[in-house]
C-alpha positions as CSV (number, residue, x, y, z in Angstrom):
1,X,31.1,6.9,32.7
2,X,34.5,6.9,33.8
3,X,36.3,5.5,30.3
4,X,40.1,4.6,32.8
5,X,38.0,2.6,35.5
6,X,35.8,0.5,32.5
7,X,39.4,0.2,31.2
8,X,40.8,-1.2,33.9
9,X,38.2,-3.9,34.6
10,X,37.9,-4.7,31.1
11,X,41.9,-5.2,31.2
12,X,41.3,-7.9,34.3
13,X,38.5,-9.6,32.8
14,X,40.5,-10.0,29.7
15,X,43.7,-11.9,31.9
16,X,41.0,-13.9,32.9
17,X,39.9,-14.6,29.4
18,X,43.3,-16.0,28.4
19,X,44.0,-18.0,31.4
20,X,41.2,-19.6,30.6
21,X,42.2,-20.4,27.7
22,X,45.5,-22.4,28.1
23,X,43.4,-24.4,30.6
24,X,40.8,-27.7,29.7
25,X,37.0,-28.6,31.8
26,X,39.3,-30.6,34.1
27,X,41.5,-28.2,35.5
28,X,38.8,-25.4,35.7
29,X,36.4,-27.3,37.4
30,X,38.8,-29.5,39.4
31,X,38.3,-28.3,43.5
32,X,41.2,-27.6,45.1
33,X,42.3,-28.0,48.9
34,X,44.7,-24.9,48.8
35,X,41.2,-22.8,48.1
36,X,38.9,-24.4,50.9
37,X,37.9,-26.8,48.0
38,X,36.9,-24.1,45.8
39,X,37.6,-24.8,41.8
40,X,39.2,-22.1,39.4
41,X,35.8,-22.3,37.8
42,X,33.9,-21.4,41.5
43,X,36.4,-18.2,41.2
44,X,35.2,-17.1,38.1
45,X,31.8,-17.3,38.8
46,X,32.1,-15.6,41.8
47,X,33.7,-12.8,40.2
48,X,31.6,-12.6,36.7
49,X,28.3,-12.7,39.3
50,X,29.5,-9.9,41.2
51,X,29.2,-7.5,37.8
52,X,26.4,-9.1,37.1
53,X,24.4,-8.1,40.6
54,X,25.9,-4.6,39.8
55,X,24.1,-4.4,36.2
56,X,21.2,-5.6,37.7
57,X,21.0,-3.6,40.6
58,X,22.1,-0.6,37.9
59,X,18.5,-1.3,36.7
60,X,16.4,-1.3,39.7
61,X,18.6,0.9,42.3
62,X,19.4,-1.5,44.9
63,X,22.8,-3.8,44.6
64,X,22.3,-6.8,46.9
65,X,25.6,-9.1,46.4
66,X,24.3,-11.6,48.3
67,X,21.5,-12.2,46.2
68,X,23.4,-13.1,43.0
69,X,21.6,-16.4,41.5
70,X,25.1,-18.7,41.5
71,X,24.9,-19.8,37.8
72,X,26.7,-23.4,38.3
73,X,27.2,-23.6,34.1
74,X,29.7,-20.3,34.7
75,X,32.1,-22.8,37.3
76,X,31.7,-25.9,34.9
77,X,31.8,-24.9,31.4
78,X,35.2,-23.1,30.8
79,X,33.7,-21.5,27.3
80,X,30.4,-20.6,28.8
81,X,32.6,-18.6,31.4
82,X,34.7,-16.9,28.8
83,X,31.1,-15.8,26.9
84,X,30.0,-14.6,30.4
85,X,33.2,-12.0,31.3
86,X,32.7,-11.1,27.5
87,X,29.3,-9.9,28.3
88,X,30.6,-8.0,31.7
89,X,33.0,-5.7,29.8
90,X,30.8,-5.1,27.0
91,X,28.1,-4.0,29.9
92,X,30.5,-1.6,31.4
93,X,30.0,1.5,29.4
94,X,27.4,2.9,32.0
95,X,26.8,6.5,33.4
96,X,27.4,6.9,36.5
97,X,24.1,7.1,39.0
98,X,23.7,7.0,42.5
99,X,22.6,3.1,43.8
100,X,21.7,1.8,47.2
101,X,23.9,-1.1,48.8
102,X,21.9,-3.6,50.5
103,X,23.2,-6.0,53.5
104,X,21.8,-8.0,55.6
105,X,23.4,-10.3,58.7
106,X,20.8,-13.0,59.6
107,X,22.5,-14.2,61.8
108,X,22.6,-10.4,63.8
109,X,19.7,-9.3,62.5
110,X,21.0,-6.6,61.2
111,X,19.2,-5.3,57.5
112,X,20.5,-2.2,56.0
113,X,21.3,-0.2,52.7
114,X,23.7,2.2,52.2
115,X,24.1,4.8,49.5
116,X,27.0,4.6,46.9
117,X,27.3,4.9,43.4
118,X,27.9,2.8,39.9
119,X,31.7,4.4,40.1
120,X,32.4,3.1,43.1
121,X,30.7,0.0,43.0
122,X,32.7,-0.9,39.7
123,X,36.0,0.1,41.7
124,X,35.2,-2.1,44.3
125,X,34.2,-5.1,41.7
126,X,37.4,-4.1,40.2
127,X,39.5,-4.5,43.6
128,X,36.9,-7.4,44.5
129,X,38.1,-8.9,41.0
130,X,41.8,-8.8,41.5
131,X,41.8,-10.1,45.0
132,X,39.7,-13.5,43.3
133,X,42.8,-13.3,40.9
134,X,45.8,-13.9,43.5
135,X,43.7,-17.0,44.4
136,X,43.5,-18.5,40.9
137,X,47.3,-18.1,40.1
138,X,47.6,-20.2,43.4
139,X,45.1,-22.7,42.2
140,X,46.5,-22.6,38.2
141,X,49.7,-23.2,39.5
142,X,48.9,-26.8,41.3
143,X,46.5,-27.5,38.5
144,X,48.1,-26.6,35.5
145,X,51.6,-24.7,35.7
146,X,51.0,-22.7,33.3
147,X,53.2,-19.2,32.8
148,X,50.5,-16.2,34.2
149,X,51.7,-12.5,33.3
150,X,53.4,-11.4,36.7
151,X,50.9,-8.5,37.8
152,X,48.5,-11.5,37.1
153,X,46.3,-10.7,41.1
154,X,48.3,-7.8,42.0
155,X,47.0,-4.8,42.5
156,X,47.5,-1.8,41.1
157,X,48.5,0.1,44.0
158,X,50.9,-2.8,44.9
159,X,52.3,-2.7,40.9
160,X,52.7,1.1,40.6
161,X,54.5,0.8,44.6
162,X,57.1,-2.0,43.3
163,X,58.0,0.1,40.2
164,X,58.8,3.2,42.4
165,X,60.8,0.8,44.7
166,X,62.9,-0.6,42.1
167,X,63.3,2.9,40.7
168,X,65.0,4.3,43.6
């Protein structure tokens, strides 16, 4: 397992941790306009299920996103969430083993899985992750105002680009 890419989601998961923290039930469950009237807590869940459709599909071979069981305690217990992305980084010490990808378009018909690996499924979760991020500071801000570090949903190509701006 690559130790810097565990590192790195464990580091996000762990923003999310404390900006869960400074907020109550109300404010993480409370839908919001702004994200198609999506709560803070919908976010989470979203993101804490996509790691835990990876681990499972680590155990059987086959990754299917789209099949993740939508745990609705994760979106409405603010706690229960925090115990949840606990459990993701402490499940991210892995080896690396080749998985399939499975997608499938109902509406097109189209069924297929690809090949990939746990590597690069975990970068994509971690991307995937970030991206859910820049949402919640948009939603914490109209629910709550409260201060979120500034690389808070920015990603890290975006960070490391800024810094070499302002270097020059």
């Amino acid at each position: 397992m690559n130790r810097k890419i565990a590192e790195s989601v464990t580091a996000v998961l762990d923003q999310i941790s404390a900006m869960l923290d400074e907020l109550n039930e109300e404010q993480f469950s409370f839908k919001l306009d702004v994200l198609s009237g999506a709560s803070l807590g919908e976010h989470v869940r979203h993101v804490i299920e996509f790691f835990q459709e990876l681990s499972r599909g680590y155990q059987t071979g086959c990754i299917d996103y789209d099949a993740r069981r939508r745990d609705k305690a994760i979106e409405t217990q603010r706690t229960y969430a925090i115990i949840k992305l606990r459990e993701v980084a402490a499940s991210l010490k892995t080896d690396n083993k080749p998985l399939r990808l499975a997608y499938a378009d109902k509406s097109s018909g189209v069924e297929c899985e690809i090949v990939t690996n746990y590597e690069r499924e975990l970068i994509y979760n971690l991307e995937h992750t970030v991206h859910h991020m820049a949402l919640m500071r948009i939603g914490v801000q109209l629910v709550a105002g409260i201060p979120l570090a500034d690389h808070f949903g920015v990603a890290k190509s975006t960070i490391e680009y800024r810094q070499a701006q302002c270097a020059q």
